[in-house]
Structure formats: structure tokens, C-alpha cells
C-alpha positions as CSV (number, residue, x, y, z in Angstrom):
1,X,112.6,107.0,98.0
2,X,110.2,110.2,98.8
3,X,108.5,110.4,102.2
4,X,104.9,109.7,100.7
5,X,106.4,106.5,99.6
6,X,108.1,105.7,102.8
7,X,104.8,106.3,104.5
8,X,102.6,103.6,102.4
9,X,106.0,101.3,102.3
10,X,105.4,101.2,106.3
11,X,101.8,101.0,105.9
12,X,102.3,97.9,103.7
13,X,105.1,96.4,106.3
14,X,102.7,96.8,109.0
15,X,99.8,94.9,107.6
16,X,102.1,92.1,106.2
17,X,103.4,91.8,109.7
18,X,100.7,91.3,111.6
19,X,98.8,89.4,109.0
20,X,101.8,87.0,108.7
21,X,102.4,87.1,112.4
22,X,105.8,87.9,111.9
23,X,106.2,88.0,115.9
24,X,103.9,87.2,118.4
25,X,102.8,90.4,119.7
26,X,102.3,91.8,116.2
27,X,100.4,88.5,115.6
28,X,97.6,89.9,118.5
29,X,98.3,93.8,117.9
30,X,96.3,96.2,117.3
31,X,95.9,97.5,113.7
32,X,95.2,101.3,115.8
33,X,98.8,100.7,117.6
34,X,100.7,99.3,115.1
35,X,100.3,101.2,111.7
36,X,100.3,104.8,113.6
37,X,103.8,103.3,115.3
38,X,105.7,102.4,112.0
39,X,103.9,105.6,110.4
40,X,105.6,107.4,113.3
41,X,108.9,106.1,112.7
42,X,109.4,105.2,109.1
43,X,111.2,108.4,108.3
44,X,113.7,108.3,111.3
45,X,116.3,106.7,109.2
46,X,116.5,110.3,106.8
47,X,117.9,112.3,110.3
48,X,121.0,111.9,108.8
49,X,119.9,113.9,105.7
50,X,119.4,118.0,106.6
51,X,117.0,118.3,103.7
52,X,114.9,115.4,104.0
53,X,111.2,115.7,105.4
54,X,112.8,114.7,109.3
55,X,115.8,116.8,108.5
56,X,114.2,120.1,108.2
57,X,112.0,119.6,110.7
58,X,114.9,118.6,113.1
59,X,118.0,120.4,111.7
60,X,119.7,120.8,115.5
61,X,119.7,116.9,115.3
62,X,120.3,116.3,111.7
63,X,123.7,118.5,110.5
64,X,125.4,116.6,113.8
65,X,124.3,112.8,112.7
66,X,125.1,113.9,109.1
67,X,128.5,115.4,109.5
68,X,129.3,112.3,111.9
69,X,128.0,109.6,109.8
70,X,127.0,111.0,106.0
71,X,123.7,110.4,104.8
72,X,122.9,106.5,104.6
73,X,125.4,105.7,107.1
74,X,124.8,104.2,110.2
75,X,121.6,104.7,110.3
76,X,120.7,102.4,107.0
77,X,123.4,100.1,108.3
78,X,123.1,96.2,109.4
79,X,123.9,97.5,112.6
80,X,120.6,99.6,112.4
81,X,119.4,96.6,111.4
82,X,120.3,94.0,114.0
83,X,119.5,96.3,116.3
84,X,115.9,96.5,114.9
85,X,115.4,92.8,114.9
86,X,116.7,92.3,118.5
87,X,114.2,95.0,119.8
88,X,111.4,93.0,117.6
89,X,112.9,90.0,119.9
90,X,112.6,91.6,123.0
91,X,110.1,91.0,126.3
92,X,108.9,94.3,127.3
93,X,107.5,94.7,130.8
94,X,104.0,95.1,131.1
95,X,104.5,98.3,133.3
96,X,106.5,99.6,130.6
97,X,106.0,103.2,128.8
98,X,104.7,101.5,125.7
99,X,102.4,99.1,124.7
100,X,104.1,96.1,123.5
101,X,102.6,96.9,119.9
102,X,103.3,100.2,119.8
103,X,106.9,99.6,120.2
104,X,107.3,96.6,117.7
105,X,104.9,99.0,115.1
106,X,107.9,101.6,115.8
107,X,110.7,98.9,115.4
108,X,109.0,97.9,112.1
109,X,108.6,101.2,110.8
110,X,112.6,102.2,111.6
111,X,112.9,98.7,109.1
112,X,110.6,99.4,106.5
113,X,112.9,102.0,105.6
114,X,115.7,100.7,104.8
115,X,113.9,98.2,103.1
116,X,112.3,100.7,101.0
117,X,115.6,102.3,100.7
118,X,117.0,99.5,99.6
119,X,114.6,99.6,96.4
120,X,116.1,102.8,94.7
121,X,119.5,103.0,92.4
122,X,121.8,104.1,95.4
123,X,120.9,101.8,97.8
124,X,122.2,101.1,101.3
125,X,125.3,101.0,102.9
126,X,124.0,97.6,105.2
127,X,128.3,97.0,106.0
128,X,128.6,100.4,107.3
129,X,131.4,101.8,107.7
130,X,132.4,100.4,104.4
131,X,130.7,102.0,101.8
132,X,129.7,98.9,99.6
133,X,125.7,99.7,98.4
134,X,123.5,97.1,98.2
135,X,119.9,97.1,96.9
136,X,117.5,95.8,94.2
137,X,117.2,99.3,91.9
138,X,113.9,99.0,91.1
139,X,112.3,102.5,92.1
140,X,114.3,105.8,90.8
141,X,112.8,108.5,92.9
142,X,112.1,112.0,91.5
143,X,109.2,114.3,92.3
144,X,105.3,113.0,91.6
145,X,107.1,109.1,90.9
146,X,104.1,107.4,89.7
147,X,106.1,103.9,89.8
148,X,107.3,104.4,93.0
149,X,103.3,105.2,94.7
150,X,102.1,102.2,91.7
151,X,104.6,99.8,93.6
152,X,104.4,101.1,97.1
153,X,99.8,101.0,96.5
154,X,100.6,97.5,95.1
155,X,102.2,96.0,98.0
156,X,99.8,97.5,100.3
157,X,97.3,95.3,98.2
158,X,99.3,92.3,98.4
159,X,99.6,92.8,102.3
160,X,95.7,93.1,102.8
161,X,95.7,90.0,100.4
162,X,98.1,87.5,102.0
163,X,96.4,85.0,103.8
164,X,96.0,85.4,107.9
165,X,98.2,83.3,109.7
166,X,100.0,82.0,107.2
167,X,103.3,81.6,109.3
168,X,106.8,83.1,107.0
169,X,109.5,81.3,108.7
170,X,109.6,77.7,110.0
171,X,109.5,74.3,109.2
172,X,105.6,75.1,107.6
173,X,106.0,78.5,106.7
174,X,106.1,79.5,103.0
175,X,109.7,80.6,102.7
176,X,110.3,77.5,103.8
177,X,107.7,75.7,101.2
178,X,109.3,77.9,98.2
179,X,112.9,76.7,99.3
180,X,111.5,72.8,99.2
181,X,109.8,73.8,95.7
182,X,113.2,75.3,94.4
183,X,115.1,72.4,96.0
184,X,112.9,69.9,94.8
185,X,112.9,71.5,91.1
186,X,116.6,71.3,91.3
187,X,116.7,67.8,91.9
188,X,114.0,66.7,89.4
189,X,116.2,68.6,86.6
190,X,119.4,66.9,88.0
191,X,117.5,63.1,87.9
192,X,116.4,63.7,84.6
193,X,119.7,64.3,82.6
194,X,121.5,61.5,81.4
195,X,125.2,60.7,82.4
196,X,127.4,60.8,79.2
């Protein structure tokens, strides 16, 4: 994916998680803290390419991480990952150098990346340091990708749509309502065959 669509990827993550109050603290965040924090962040993951948008900027830091790990290494891993959604989990201090938001908007931004990444033909390495890809190719990037800025625009859209509130996980949330639907569908077509 390019950095323009990396950038309204994280834009689109950062208004879906606040609006479905993925965590508390993005719940009550500020939209002036937390899209500028994944906006700031979103593009982290590419250090480990020289000649990505980070990577030039930051070649001193970039040929080391890329020699060490390859591009879509470590840093696109599950262990990138877990990491992220354990620092989503955290309690920061109030005294601390951030603003709570800030650093969950950074956390999510860090995540919307690989996410995105995992959108394009060569997908990501999440079992790092095995080199198994996994992804949904939807998205093949090349330069002025139309479909790639159409998709990313699109689930801004969605994002600004999605009902406030509207909890994800949990016994009332909608992933949770679209597994009963499924399950319940599955049942209904299992009642109504006939035993031969």
C-alpha cells in the first residue's frame, strides 16, 4: 500500500475507534489527539524498508532494522501486534508524557498498518519469523492507485457512518449479533432438512 493510502487507512481506523469505542479512552478522546497520533505513526511500520516514505527520511535507522529483520518482518508481525493491543490495554499515569489519547491514537495508527498491509497481494508475515503471508489481496498498489484511495475514501465514509456507541465486542455488540445471525442461520438450515 502507498503512504497516501496508509494515511486515510489510519484516518478511517481512528474515527471507527472512537465512534465504536473500541477502548475507553478512545471512547472520550479527542478527535484533535487522536487522528494527528495515528497520522503520526501509521507509517512506522515501513522503517524496515530504506525506500519507503519513513525510510528515506530515516535511512541511519532503516538499512539496520532492514538488514536485521527484511522488510515486513518484525515489524508487521503478531508480535508487533500483541504488542500494540497490550499498550491499547494499558493504564497510563496521569503525570505521564502523553495524553492518554494521544498514545492510544499512536498505538492505533502503528495497527492500521498492518491492517492496511494486510490488504495488498504480498501481505504480512503476522508468524514472524516464519515467513508464511497472510492477507486478503484486495488492493494491488502501483503509483496514482485509484482503487486503493476509492477503498481507503470509502471506509473513511463508512467510519463517519457507523453508528456512535455502538459497542464491537461483547455480549451486545455487533460482532457478537452477526455470529448469533450466522449461528442462528446455520441452525435454521440444519432443522429444515429432512433425515433420509
Amino acid at each position: 500500500m502507498t503512504a497516501e493510502g496508509h494515511l486515510i487507512f489510519a484516518i478511517a481506523s481512528a474515527i471507527f475507534a472512537k465512534r465504536a469505542e473500541l477502548t475507553p479512552i478512545l471512547a472520550s478522546a479527542d478527535w484533535w489527539h487522536i487522528v494527528p497520533a495515528a497520522l503520526l505513526t501509521c507509517l512506522l511500520p515501513d522503517i524496515d524498508h530504506p525506500k519507503s516514505f519513513l525510510g528515506q527520511r530515516l535511512r541511519w535507522l532503516s538499512y539496520p532494522i532492514a538488514r536485521i529483520f527484511g522488510h515486513r518482518g518484525f515489524t508487521h508481525s503478531l508480535l508487533a501486534v500483541g504488542a500494540g493491543v497490550a499498550l491499547l490495554q494499558m493504564k497510563l499515569p496521569s503525570d505521564w508524557l502523553l495524553p492518554a489519547d494521544v498514545f492510544q491514537g499512536m498505538v492505533l495508527g502503528y495497527l492500521s498498518h498492518i491492517a492496511a498491509d494486510m490488504l495488498t497481494p504480498a501481505g504480512v508475515p503476522l508468524l514472524w519469523p516464519c515467513r508464511w503471508r497472510f492477507g486478503l489481496p484486495l488492493l494491488r498498489s502501483q503509483k496514482g492507485n485509484q482503487l486503493e484511495r476509492a477503498l481507503c475514501l470509502a471506509l473513511v465514509g463508512y467510519a463517519i457512518w457507523f453508528p456512535p456507541g455502538m459497542p464491537p465486542f461483547g455480549a451486545s455488540g455487533w460482532t457478537t449479533q452477526a455470529i448469533g445471525n450466522i449461528q442462528n442461520g446455520f441452525t435454521e438450515l440444519i432443522g429444515r432438512q429432512k433425515p433420509r
